[in-house]
Backbone as JSON Lines, residues from 0, in Angstrom:
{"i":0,"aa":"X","n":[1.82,15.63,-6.02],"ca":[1.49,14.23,-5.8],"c":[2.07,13.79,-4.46]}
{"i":1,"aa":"X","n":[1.36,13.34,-3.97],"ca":[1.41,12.68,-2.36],"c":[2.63,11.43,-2.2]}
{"i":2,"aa":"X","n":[4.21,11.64,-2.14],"ca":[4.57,10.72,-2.1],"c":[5.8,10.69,-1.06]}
{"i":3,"aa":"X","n":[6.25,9.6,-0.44],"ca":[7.57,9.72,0.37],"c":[8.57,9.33,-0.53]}
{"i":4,"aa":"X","n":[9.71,10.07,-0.08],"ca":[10.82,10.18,-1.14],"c":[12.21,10.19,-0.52]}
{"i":5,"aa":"X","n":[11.88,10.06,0.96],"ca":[13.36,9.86,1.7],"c":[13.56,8.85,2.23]}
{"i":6,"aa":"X","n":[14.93,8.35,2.84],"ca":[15.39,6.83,2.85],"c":[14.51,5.89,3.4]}
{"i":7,"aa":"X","n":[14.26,4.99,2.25],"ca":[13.44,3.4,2.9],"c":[13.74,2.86,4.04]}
{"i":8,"aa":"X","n":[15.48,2.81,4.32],"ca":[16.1,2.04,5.02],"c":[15.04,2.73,6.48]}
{"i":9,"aa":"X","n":[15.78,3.82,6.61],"ca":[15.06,4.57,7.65],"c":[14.15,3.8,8.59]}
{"i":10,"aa":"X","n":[13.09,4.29,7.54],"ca":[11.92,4.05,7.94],"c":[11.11,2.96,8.16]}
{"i":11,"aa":"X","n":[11.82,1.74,7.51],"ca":[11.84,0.62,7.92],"c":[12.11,0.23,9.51]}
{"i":12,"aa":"X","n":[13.99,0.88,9.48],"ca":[13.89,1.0,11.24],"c":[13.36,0.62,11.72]}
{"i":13,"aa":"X","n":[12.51,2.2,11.62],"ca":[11.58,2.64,12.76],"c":[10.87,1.73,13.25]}
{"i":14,"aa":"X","n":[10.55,1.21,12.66],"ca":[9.15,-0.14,12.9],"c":[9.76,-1.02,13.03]}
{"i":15,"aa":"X","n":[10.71,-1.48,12.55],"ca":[11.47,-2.52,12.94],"c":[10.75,-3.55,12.32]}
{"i":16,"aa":"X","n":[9.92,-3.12,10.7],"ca":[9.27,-3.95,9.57],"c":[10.05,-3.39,8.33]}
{"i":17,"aa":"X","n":[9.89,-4.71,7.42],"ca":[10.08,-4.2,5.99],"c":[9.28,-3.44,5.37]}
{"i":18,"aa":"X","n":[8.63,-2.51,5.56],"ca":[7.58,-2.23,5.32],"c":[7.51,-0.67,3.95]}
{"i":19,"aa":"X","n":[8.36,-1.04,3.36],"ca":[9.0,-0.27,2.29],"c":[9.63,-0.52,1.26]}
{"i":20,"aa":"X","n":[10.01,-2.18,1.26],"ca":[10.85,-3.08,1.21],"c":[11.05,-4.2,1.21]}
{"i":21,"aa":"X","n":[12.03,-5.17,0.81],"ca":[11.82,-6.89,1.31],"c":[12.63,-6.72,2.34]}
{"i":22,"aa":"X","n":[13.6,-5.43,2.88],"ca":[14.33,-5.89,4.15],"c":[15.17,-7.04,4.42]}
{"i":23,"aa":"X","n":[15.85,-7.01,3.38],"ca":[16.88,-7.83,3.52],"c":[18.06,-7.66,4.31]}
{"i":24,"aa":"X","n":[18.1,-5.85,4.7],"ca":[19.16,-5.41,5.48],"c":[18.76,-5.39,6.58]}
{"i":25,"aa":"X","n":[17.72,-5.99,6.98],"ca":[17.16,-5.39,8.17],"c":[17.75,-6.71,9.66]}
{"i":26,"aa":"X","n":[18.09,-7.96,8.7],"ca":[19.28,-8.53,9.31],"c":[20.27,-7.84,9.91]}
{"i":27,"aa":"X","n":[21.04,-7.32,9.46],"ca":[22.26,-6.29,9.09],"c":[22.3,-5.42,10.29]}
{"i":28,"aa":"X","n":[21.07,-4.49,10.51],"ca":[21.14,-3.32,11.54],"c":[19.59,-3.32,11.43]}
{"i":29,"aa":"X","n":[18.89,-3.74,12.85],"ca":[17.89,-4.02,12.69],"c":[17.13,-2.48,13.56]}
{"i":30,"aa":"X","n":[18.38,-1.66,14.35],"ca":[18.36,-0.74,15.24],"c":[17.34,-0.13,14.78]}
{"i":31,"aa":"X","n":[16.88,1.4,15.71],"ca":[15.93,1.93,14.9],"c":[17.43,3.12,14.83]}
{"i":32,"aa":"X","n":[16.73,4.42,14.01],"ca":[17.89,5.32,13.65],"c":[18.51,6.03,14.91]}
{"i":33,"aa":"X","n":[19.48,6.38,14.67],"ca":[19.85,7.27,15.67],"c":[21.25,6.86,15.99]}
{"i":34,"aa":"X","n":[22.24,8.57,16.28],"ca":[23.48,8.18,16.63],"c":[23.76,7.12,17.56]}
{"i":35,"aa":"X","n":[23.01,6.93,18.47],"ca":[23.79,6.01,19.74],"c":[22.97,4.57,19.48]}
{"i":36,"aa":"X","n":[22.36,4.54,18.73],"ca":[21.72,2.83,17.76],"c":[20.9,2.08,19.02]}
{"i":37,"aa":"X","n":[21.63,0.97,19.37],"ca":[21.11,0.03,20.22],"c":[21.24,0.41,21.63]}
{"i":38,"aa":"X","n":[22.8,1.13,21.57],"ca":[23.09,1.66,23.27],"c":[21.82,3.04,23.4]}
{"i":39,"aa":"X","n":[21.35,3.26,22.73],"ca":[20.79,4.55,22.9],"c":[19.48,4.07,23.9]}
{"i":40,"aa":"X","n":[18.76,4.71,25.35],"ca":[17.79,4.24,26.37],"c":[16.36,5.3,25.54]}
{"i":41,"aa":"X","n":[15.52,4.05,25.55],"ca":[14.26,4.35,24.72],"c":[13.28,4.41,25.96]}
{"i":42,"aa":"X","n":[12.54,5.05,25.72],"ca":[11.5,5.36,26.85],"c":[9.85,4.28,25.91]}
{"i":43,"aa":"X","n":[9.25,3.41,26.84],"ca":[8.13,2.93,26.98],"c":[7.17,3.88,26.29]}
{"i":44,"aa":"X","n":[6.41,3.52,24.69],"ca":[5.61,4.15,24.56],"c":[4.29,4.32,24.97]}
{"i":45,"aa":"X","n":[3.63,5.61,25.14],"ca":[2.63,5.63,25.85],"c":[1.5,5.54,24.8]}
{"i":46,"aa":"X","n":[-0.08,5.46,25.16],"ca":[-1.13,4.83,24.54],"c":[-1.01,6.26,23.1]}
{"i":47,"aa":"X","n":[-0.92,7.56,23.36],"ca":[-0.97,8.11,22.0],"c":[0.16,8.22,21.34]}
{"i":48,"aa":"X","n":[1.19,7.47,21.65],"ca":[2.6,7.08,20.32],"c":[2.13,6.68,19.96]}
{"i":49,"aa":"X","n":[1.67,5.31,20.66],"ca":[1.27,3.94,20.28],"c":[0.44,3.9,18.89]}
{"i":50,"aa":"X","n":[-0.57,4.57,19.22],"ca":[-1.28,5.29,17.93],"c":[-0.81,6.14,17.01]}
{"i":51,"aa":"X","n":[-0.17,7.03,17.12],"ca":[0.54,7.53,16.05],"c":[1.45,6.62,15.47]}
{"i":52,"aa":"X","n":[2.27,6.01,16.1],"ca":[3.25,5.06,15.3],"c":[2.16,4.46,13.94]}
{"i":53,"aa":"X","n":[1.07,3.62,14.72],"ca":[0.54,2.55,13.39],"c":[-0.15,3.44,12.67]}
{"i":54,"aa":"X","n":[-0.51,4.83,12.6],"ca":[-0.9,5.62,12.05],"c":[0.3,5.66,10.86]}
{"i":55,"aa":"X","n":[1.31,6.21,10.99],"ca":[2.74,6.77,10.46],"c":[2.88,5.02,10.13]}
{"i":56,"aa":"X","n":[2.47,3.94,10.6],"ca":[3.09,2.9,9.62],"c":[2.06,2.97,8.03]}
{"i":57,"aa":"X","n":[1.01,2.67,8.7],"ca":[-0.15,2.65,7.56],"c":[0.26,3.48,6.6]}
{"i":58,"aa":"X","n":[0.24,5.12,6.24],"ca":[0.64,5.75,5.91],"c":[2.07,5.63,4.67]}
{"i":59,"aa":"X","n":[2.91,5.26,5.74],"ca":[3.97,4.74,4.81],"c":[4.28,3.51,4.0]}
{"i":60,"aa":"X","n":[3.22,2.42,4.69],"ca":[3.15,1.08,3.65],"c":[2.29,1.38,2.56]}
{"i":61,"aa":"X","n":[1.54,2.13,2.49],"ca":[0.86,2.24,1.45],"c":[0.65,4.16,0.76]}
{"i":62,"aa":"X","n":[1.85,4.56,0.76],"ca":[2.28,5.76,0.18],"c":[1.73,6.81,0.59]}
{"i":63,"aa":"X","n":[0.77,7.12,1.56],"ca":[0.16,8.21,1.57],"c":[0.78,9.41,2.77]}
{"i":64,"aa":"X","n":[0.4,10.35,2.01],"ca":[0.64,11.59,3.33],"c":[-0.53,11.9,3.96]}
{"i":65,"aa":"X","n":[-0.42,12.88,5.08],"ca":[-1.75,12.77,5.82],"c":[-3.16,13.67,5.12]}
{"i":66,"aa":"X","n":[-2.8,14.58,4.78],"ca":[-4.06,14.91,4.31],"c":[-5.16,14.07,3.43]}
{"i":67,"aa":"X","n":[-4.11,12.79,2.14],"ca":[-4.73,11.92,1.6],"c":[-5.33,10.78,2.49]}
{"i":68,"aa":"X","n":[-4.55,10.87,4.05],"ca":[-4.66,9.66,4.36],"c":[-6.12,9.68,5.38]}
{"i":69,"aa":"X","n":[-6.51,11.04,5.87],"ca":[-7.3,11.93,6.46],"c":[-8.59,11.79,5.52]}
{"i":70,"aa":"X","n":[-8.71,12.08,4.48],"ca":[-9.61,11.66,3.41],"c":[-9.83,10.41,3.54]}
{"i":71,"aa":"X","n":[-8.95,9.68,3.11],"ca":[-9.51,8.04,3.37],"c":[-10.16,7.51,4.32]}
{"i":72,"aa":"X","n":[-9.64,7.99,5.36],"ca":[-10.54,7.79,6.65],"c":[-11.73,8.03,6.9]}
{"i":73,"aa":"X","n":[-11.96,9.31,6.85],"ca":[-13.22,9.76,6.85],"c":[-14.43,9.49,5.82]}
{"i":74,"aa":"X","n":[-14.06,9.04,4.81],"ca":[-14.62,7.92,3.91],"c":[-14.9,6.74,4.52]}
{"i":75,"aa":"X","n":[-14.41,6.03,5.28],"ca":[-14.12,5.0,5.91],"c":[-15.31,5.15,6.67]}
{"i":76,"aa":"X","n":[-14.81,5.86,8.12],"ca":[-15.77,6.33,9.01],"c":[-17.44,6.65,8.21]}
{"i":77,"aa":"X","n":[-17.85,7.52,7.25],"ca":[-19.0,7.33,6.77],"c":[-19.52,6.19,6.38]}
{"i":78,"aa":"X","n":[-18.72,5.13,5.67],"ca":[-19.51,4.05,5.4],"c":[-19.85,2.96,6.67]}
{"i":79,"aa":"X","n":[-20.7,2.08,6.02],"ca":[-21.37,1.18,6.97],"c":[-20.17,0.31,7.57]}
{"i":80,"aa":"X","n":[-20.55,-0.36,8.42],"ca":[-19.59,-1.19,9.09],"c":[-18.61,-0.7,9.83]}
{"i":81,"aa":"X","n":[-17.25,-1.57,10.44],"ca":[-16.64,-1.49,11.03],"c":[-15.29,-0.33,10.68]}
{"i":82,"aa":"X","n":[-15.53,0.84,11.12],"ca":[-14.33,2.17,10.93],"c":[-12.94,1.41,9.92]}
{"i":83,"aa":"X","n":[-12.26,1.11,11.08],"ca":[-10.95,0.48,10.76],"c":[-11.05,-0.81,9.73]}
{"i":84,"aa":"X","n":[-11.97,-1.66,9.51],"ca":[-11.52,-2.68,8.72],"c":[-12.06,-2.16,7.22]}
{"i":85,"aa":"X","n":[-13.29,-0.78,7.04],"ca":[-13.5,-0.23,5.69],"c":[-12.03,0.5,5.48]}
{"i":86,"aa":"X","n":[-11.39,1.15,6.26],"ca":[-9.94,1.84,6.0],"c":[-9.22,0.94,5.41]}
{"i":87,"aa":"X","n":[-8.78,-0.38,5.8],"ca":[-8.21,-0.94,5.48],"c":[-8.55,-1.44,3.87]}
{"i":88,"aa":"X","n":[-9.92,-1.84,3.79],"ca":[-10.55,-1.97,2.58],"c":[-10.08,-0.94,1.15]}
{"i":89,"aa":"X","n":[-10.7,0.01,1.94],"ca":[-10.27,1.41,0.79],"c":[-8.48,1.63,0.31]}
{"i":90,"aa":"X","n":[-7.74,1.55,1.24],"ca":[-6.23,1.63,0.85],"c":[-5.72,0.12,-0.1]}
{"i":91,"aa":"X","n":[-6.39,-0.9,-0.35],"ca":[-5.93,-1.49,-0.83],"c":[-7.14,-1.62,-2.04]}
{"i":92,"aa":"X","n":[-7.94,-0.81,-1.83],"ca":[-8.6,-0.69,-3.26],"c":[-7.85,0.34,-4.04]}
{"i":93,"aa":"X","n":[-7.06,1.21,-3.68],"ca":[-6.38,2.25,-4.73],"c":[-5.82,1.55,-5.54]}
{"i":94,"aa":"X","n":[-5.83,2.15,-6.98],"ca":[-4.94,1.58,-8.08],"c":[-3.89,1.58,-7.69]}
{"i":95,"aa":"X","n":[-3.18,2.22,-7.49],"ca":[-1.49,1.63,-7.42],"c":[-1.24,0.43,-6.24]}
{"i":96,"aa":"X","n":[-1.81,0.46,-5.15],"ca":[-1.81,-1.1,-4.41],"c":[-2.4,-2.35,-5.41]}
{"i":97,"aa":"X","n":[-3.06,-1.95,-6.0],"ca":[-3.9,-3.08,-6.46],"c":[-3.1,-3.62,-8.22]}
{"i":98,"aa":"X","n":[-2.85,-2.65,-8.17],"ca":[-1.61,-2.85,-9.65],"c":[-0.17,-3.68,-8.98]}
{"i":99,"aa":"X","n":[0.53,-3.34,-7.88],"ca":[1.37,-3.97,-7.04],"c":[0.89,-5.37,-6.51]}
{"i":100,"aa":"X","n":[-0.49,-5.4,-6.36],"ca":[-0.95,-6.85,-5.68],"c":[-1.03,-7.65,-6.63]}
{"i":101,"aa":"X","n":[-1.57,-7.41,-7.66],"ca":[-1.51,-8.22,-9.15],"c":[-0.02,-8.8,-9.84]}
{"i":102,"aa":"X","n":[1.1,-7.99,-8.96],"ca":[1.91,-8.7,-9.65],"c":[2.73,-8.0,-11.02]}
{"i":103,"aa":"X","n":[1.89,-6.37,-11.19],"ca":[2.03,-5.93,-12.13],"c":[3.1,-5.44,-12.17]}
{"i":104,"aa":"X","n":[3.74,-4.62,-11.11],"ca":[4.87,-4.07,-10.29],"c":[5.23,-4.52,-9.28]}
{"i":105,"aa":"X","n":[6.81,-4.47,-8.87],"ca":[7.33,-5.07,-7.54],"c":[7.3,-4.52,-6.66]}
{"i":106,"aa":"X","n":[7.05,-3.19,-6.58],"ca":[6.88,-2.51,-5.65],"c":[5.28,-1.48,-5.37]}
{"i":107,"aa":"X","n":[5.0,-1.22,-4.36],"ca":[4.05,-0.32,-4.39],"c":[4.09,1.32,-5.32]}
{"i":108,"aa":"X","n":[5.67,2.16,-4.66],"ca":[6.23,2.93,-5.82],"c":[6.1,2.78,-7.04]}
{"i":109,"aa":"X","n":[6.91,1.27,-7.24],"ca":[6.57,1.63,-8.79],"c":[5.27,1.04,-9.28]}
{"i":110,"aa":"X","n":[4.17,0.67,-8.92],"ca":[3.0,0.93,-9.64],"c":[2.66,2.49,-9.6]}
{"i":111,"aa":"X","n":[2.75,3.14,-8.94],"ca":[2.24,4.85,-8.48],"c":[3.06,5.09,-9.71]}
{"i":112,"aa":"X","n":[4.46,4.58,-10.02],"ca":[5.15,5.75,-11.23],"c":[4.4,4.79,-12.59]}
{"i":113,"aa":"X","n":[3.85,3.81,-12.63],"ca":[3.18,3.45,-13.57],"c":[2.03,3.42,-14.05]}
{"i":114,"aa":"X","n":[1.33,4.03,-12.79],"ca":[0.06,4.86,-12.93],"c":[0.27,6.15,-13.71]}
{"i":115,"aa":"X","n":[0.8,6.97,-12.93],"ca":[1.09,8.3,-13.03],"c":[1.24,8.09,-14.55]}
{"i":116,"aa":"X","n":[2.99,7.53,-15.27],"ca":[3.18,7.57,-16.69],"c":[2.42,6.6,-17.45]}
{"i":117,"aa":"X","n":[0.64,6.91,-17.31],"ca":[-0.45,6.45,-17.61],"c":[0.09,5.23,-19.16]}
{"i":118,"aa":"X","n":[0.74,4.11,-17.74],"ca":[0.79,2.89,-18.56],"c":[-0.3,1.98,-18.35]}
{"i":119,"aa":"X","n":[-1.45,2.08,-17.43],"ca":[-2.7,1.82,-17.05],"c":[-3.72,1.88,-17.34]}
{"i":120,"aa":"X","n":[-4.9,1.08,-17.2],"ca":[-6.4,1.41,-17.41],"c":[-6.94,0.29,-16.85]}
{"i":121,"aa":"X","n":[-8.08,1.05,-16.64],"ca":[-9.18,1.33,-16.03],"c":[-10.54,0.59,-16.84]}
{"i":122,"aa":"X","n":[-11.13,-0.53,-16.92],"ca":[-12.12,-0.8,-17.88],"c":[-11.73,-0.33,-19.41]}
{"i":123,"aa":"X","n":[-10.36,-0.83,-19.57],"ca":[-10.12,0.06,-21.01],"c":[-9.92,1.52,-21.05]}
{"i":124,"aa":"X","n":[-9.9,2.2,-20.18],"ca":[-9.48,3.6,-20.49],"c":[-8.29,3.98,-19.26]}
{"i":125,"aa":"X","n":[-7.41,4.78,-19.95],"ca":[-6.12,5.23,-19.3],"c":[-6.73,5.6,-18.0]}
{"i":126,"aa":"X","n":[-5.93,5.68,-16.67],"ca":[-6.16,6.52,-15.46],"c":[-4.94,6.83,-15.21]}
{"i":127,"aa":"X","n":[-4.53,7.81,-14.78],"ca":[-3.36,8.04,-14.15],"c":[-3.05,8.74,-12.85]}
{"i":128,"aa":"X","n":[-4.48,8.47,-12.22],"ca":[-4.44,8.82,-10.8],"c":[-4.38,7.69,-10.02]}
{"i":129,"aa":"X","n":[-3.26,7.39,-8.67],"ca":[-2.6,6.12,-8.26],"c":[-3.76,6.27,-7.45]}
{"i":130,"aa":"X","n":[-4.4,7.12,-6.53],"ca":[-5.52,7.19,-5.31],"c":[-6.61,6.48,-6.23]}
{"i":131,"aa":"X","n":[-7.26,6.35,-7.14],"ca":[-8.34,6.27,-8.08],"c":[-8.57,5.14,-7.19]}
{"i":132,"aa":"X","n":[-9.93,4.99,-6.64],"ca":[-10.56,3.98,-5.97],"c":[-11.94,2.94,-6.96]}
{"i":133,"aa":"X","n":[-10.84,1.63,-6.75],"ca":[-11.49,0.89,-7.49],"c":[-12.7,0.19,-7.16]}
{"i":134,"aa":"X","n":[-13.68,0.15,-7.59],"ca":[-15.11,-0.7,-7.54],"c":[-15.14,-2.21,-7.38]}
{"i":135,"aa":"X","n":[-15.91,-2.89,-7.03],"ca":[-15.67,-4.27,-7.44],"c":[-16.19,-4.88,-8.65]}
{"i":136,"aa":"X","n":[-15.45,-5.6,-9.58],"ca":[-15.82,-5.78,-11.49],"c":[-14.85,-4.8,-11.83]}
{"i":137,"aa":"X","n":[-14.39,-4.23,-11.8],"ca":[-13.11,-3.1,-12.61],"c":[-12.7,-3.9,-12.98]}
{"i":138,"aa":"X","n":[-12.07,-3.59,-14.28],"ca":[-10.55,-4.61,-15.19],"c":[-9.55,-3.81,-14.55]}
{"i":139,"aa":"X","n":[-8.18,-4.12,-14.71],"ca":[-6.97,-3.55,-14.43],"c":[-6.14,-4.19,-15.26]}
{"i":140,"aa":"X","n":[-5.3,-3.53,-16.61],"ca":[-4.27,-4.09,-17.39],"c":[-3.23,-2.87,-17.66]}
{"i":141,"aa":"X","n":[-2.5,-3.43,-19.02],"ca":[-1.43,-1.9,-19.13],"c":[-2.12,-2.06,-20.7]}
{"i":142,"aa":"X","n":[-1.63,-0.69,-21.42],"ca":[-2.28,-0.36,-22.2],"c":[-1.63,-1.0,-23.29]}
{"i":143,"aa":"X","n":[-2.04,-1.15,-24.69],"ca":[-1.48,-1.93,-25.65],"c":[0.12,-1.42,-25.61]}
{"i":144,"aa":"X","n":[0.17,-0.63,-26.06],"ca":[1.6,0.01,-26.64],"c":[2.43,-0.29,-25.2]}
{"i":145,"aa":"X","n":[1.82,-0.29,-23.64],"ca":[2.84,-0.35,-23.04],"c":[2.39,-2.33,-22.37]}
{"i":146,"aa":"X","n":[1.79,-2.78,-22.93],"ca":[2.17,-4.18,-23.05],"c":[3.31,-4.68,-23.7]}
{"i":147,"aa":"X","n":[3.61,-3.98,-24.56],"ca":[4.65,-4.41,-25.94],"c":[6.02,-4.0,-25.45]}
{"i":148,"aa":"X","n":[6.36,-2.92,-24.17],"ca":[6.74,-2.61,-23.8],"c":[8.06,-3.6,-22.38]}
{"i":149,"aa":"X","n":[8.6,-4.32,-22.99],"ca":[9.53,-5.53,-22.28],"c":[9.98,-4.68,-20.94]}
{"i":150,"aa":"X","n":[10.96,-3.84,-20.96],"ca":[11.06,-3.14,-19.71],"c":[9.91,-3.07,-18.6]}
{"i":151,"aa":"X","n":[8.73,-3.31,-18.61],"ca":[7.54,-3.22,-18.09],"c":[7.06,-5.12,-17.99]}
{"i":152,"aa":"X","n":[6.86,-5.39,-19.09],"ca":[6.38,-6.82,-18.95],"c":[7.52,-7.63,-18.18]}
{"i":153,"aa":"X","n":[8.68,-7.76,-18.4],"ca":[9.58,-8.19,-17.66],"c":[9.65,-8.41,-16.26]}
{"i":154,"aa":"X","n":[8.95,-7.1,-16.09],"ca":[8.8,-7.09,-13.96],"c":[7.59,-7.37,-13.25]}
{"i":155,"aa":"X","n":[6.82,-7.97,-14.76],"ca":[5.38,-9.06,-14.0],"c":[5.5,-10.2,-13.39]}
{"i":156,"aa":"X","n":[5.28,-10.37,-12.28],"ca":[5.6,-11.8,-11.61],"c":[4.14,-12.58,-11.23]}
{"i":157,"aa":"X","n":[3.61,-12.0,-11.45],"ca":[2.04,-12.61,-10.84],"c":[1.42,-12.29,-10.12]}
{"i":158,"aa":"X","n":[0.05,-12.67,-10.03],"ca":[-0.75,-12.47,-8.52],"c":[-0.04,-13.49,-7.86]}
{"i":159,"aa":"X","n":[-0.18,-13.08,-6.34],"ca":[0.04,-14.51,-5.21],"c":[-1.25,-14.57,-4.82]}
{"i":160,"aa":"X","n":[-1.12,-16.09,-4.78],"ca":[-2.73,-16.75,-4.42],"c":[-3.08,-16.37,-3.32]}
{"i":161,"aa":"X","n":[-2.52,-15.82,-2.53],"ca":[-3.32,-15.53,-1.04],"c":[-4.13,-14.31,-1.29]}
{"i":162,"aa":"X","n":[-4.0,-13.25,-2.16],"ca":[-4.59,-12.38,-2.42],"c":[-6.3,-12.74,-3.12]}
{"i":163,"aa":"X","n":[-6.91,-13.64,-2.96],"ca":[-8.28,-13.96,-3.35],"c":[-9.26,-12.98,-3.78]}
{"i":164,"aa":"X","n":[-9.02,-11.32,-3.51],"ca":[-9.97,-10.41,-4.14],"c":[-9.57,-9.92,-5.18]}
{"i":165,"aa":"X","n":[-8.64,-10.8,-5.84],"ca":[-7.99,-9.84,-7.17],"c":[-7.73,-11.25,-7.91]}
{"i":166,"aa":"X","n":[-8.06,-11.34,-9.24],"ca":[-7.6,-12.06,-10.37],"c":[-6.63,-10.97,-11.35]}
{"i":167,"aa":"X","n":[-5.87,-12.22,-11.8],"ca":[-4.56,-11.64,-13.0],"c":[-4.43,-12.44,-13.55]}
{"i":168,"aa":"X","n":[-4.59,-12.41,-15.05],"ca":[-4.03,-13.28,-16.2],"c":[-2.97,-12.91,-16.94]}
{"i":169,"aa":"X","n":[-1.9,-13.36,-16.65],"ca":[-0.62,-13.03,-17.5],"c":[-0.79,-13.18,-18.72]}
{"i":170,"aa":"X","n":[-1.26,-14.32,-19.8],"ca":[-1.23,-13.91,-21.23],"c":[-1.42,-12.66,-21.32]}
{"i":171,"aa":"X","n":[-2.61,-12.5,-20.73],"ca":[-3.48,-11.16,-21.25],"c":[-3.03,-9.89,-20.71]}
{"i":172,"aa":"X","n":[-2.97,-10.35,-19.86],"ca":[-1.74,-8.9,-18.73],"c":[-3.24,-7.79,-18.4]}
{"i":173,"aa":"X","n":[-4.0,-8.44,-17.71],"ca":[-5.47,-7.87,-17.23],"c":[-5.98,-8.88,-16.36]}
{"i":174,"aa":"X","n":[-6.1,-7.69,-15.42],"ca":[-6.66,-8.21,-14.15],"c":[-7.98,-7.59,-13.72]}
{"i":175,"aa":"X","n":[-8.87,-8.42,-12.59],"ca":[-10.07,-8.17,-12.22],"c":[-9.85,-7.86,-10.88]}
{"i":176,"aa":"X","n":[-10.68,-6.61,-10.27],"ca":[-10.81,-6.14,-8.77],"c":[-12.44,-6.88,-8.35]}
{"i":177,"aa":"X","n":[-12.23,-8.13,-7.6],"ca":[-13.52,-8.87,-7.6],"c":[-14.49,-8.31,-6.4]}
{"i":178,"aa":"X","n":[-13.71,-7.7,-5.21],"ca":[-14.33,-7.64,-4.15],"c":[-13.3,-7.02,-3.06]}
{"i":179,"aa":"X","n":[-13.7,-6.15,-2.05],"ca":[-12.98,-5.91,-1.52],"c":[-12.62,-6.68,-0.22]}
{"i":180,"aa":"X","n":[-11.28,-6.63,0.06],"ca":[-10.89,-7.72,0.81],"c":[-11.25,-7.91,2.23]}
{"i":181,"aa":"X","n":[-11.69,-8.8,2.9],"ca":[-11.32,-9.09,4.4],"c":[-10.57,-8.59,4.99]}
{"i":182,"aa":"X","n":[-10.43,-8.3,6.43],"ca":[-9.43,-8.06,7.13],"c":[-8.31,-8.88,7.3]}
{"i":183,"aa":"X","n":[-8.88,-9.89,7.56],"ca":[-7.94,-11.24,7.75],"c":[-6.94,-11.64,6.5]}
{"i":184,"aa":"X","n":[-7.62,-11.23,5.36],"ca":[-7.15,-11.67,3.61],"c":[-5.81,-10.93,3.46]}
{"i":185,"aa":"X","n":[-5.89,-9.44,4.41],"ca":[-4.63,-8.68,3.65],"c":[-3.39,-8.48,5.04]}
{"i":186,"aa":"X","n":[-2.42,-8.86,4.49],"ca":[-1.08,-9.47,5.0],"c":[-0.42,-8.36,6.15]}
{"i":187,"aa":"X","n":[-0.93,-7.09,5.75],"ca":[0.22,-6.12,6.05],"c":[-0.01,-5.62,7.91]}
{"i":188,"aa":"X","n":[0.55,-5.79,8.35],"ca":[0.86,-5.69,10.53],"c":[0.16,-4.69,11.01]}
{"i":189,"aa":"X","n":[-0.94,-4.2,10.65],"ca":[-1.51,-2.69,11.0],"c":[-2.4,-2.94,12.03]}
{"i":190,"aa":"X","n":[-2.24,-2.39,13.13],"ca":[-3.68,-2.42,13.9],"c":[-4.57,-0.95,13.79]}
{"i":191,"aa":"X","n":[-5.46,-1.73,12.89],"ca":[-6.36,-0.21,12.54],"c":[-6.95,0.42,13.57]}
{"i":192,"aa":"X","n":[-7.51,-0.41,14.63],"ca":[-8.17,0.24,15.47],"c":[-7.6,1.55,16.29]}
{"i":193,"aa":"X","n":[-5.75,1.08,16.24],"ca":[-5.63,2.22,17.21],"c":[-5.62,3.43,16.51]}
{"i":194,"aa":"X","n":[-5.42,3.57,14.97],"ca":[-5.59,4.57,14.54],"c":[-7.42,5.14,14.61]}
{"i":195,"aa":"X","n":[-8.22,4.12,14.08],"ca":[-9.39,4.53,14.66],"c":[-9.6,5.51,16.38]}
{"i":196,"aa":"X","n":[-8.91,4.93,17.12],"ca":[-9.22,5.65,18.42],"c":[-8.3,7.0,18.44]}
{"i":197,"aa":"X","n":[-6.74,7.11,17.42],"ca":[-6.83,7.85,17.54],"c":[-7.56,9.16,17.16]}
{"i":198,"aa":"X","n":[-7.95,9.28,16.0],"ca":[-8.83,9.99,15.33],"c":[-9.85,10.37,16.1]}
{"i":199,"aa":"X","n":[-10.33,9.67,17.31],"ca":[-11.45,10.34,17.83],"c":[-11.19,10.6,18.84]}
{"i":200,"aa":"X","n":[-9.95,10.93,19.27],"ca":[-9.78,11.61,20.01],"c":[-9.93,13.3,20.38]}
């Protein structure tokens, strides 16, 4: 399973975003890593860092390694419209983002480990693949036995209203994937395009 598993703090750094995280430390030591921190002389990145960086951000805000993330793309690239803003579309149609956007989990991680320990479904039936790309009309809830389940219900906080392509009803603890989102709709600092250009390079 496709996942990063070494320090958040890190990699937050790097970007000098929470982007793993709420970054609360990022007050604290906002440096990027490295023995010599702030005194350390950084060299001006050039146009293909530049691109790899938001490549390697994308990637890590939304869990993927490259071969999954290589797939997505090129999915992307086949469909109609604009390269970079269907990429963006597709990564936040995966179940485990979309279980995290609902409110279901606080983190992106832990929807993926609540996918995985198929506390999920899918139109009523278990999935436990976090990549599983959702349609628009899908339900998204947890399954009876792990509704009942307080350790789990406890860490539901809600949809946030800015998210407009996703409904969640807490009685019911089931949510709807209505549409996939705008560019503008979803929050996270990515400039897709440069990953688009890099790719065709």
């Amino acid at each position: 399973m496709a996942r990063y598993t070494g320090p958040k703090t890190k990699i937050s750094r790097i970007f000098g975003e929470p982007i793993t995280g709420n970054g609360k430390w990022l007050t604290k030591n906002s440096n990027p890593p490295g023995i010599h921190g702030a005194n350390r002389k950084r060299k001006t990145l050039g146009e293909y860092a530049l691109q790899l960086r938001e490549k390697q951000k994308a990637k890590y805000t939304y869990g993927l390694l490259e071969k999954q993330f290589r797939k997505t793309f090129d999915e992307a690239s086949r469909r109609k419209g604009v390269t970079g803003e269907n990429l963006i579309k597709l990564l936040e149609a995966r179940l485990d983002n979309t279980v995290f956007r609902m409110g279901i989990a606080p983190s992106r991680q832990a929807a993926r480990q609540l996918v995985s320990h198929k506390h999920v479904t899918v139109n009523g039936e278990v999935v436990n693949v976090p990549s599983y790309s959702l349609q628009p009309g899908d339900t998204v809830g947890l399954k009876n036995k792990s509704a009942a389940n307080t350790s789990i219900t406890s860490a539901i906080r809600g949809k946030n209203t800015k998210f407009n392509w996703i409904d969640f009803n807490e009685t019911e603890q089931k949510g709807t994937f209505i549409a996939y989102p705008e560019r503008e709709s979803v929050p996270e600092n990515i400039k897709e395009q440069l990953i688009v250009e890099l790719y065709s390079k």
